[in-house]
C-alpha positions as CSV (number, residue, x, y, z in Angstrom):
1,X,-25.5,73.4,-71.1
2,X,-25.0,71.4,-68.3
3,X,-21.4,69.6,-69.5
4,X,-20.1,72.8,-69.4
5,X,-20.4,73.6,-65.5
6,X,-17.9,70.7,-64.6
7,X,-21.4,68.7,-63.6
8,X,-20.4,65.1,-62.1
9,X,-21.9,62.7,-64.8
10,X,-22.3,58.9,-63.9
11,X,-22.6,56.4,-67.4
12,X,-25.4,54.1,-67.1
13,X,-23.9,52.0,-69.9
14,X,-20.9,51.0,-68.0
15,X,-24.1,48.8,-66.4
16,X,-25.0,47.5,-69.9
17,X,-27.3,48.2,-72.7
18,X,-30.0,45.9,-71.4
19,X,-31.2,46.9,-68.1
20,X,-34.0,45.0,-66.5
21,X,-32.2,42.4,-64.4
22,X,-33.5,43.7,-60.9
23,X,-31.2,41.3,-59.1
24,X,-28.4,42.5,-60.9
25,X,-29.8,46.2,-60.8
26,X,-30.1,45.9,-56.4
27,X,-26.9,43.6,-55.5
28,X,-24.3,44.9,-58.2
29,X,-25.2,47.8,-59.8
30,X,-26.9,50.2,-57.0
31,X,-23.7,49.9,-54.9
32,X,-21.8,51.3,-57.3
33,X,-23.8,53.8,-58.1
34,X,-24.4,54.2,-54.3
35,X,-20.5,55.0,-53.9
36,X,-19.9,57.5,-56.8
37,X,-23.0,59.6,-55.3
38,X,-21.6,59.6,-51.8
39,X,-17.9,61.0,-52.7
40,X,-19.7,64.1,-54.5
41,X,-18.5,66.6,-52.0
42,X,-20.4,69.9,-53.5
43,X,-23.7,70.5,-52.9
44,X,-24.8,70.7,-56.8
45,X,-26.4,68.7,-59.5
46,X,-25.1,65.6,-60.5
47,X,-26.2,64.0,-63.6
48,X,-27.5,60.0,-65.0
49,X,-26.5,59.7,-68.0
50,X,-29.3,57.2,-70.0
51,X,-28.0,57.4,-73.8
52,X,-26.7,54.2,-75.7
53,X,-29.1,52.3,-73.7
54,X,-31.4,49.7,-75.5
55,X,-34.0,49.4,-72.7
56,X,-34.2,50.1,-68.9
57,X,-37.2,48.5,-67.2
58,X,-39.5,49.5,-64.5
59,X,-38.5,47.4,-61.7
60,X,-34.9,48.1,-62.6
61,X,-35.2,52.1,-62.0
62,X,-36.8,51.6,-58.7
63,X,-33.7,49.7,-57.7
64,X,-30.7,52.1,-58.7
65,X,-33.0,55.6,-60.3
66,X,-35.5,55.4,-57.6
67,X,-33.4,54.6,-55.0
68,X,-31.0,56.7,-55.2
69,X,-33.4,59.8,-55.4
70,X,-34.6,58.7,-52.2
71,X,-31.6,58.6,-50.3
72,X,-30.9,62.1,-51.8
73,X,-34.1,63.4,-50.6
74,X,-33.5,61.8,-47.3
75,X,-30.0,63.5,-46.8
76,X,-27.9,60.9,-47.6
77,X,-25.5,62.4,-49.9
78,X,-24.0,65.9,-50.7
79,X,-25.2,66.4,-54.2
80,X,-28.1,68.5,-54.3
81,X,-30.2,66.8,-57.7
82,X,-30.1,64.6,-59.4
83,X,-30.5,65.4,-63.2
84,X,-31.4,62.7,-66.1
85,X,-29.9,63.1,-69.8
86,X,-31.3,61.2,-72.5
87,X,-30.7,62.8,-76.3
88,X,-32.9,60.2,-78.0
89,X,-36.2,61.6,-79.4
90,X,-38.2,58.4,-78.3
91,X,-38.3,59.4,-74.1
92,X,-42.0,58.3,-73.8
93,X,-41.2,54.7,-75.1
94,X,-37.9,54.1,-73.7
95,X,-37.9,55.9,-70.3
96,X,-41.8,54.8,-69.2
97,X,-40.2,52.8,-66.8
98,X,-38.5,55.9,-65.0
99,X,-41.4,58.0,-65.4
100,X,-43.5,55.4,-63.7
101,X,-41.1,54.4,-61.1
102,X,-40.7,58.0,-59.8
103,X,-44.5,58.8,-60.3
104,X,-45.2,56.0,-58.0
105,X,-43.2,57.8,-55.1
106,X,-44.1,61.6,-56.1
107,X,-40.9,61.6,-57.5
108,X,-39.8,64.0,-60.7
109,X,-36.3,64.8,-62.6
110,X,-35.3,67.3,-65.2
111,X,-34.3,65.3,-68.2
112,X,-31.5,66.7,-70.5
113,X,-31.8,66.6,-74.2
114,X,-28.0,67.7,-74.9
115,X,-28.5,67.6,-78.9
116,X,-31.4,69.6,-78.2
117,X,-30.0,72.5,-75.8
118,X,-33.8,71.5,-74.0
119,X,-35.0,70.4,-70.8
120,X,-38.1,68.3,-69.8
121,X,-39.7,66.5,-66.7
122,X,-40.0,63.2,-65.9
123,X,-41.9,61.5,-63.3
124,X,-44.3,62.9,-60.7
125,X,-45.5,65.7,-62.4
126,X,-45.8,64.6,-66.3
127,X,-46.9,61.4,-66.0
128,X,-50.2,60.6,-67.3
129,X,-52.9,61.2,-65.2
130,X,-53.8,58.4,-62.6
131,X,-57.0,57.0,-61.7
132,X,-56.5,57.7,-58.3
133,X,-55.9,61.3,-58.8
134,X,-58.5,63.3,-57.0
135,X,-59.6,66.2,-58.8
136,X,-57.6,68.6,-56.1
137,X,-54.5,66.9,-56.6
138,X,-54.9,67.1,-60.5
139,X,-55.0,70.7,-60.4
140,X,-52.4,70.9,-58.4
141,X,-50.2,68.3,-60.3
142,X,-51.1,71.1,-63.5
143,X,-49.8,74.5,-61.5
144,X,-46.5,72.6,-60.3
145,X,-45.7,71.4,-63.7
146,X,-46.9,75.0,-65.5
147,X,-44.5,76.4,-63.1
148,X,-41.8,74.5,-63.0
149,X,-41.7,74.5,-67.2
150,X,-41.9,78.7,-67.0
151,X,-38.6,78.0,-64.8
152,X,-37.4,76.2,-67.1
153,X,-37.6,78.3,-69.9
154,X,-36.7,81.8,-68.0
155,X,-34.0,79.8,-65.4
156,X,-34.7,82.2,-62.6
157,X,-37.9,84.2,-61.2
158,X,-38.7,85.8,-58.3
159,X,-42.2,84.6,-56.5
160,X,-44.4,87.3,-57.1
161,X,-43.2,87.3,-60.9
162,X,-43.8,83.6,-61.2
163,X,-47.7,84.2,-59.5
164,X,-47.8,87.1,-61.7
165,X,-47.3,85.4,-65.2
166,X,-49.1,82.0,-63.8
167,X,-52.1,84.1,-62.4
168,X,-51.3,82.1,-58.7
169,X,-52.0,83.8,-55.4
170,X,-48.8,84.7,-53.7
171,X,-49.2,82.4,-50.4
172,X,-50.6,79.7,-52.7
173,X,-47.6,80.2,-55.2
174,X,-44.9,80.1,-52.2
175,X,-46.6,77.0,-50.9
176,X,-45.8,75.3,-54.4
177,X,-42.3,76.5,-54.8
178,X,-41.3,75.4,-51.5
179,X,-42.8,71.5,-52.4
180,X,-40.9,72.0,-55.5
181,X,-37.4,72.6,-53.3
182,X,-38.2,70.0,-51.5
183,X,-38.4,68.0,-54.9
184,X,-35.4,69.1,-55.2
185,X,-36.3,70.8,-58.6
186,X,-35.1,74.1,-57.4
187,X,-33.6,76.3,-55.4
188,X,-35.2,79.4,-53.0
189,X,-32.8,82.1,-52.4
190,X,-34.1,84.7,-49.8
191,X,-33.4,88.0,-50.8
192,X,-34.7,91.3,-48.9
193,X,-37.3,93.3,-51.1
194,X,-37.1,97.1,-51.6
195,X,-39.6,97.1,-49.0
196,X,-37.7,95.8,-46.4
197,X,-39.5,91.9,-46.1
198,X,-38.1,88.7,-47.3
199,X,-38.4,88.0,-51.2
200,X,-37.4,84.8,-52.8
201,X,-35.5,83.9,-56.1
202,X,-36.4,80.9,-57.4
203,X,-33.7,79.0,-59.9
204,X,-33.9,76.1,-61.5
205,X,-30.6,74.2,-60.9
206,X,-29.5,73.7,-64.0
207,X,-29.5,77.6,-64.9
């Protein structure tokens, strides 16, 4: 499991048990949490730890969850995820906010169940399905999640096993994996194939 790989963790209870004060959550509690991400000095996951707290609301995860995932996706620090770990069995009622606070931006995490030994998503690609989610963007929503929980399960695959098991066309299946590393969900390593051309390893980054 993840606390066995040194993983930074950051305590979201030293901000309280009762998080939905959105003034509190922007002026106070972001810049702290701004400062512990930007003296990570490897480029690896880092992890928010949620457990002990009573509540965390919507508007309070887009100012310190959701904003922090931004400025990782924007370059801003030198971690490369940013990992979630709740161990609570009720996720879908205490950490809707999250999920809809990062769905809102195409956002998605891997959420840690330490008690568990399991892995889930949150955000983006699990949330329930939208209104304004065109029938194209549904599907597509379905093949990034199906293939980001077979990564999940078997940590590492290369592409053309992943379009293999998933019945995906290889160009099709590349062009989803690569969103997903931009999600920073994953990571591509590019190997050279028996053949001679370029082959990629995908791993999920908490393998």
């Amino acid at each position: 499991m993840i606390e066995n790989q040194n993983v930074p963790v950051f305590k979201f209870l030293e901000f309280g048990a009762d998080l939905k004060d959105v003034e509190k959550g922007e002026k106070d509690d972001f810049p702290k949490l701004d400062q512990w991400l930007k003296a990570i000095q490897r480029n690896q996951a880092v992890i928010f730890d949620l457990n002990g707290l009573e509540y965390i609301g919507y508007s309070y995860a887009k100012q310190t969850i959701r904003r922090s995932l931004q400025k990782l996706l924007d370059g801003k620090y030198n971690a490369y995820a940013i990992l979630l770990r709740y161990d609570g069995d009720d996720v879908k009622t205490k950490l809707d906010g999250i999920s809809y606070a990062l769905f809102e931006r195409s956002m998605t995490c891997v959420l840690e169940n330490s008690a568990k030994s399991s892995y889930q998503l949150v955000g983006y690609l699990t949330y329930e399905e939208s209104v304004f989610d065109t029938v194209k963007d549904k599907n597509k929503r379905e093949k990034m999640r199906a293939l980001m929980e077979l990564l999940l399960k078997k940590s590492e695959l290369y592409t053309n096993e992943v379009a293999k098991k998933l019945a995906l066309k290889l160009p099709y299946c590349n062009r989803l994996l690569d969103e997903l590393a931009a999600m920073r969900l994953l990571t591509r390593v590019k190997e050279a194939s028996p053949s001679g051309g370029p082959i990629y390893l995908n791993q999920i980054m908490i393998a």
